[in-house]
N, C-alpha and C positions, 0 to 999 in steps of 0.2 A: 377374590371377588371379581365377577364382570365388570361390572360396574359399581359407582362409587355411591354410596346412598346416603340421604340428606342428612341422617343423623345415625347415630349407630345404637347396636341393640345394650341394655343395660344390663338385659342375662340373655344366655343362646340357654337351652338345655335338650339334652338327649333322652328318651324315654326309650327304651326298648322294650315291646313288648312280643306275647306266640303272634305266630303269624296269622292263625285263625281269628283274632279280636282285634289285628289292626285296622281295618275300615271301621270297625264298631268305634275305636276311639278315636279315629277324624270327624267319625259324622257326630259324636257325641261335644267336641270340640268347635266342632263348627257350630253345630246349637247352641252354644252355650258364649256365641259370639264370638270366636276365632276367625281367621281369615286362611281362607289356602294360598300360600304364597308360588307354593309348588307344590305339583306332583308326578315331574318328570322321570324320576328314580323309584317312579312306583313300583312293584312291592317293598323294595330296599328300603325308603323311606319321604317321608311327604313330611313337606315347610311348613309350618301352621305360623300366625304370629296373632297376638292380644290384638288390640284395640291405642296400645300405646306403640307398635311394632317390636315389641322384643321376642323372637322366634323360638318356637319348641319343634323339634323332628322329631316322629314317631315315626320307629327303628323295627323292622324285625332281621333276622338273616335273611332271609330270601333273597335272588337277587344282588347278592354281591359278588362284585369278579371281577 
């Protein structure tokens, strides 16, 4: 980590999903009250985190090298 953050997450999880539905399940995530934390490694994958900050990434291949 860059930097050091207030509290830490109490689950991380990885989702991988095709590459064709992953915007459909950020924006579906964000609705539904989620926070984009990042989306620098977009397509590879984008930081989502709850409301409590424990972060989910949603993964596809694209994008990694």
């Amino acid at each position: 980590m860059d930097e050091p953050r207030p509290r830490r997450n109490r689950i991380h999880v990885d989702v991988t999903v095709p590459h064709d539905i992953a915007e459909d399940r950020v924006a579906a995530a964000l609705a539904a009250g989620g926070t984009l934390v990042s989306d620098r490694r977009a397509c590879a994958f984008w930081i989502l985190a709850d409301p409590e900050g424990n972060e989910v990434c949603i993964c596809t291949w694209q994008d990694r090298g």
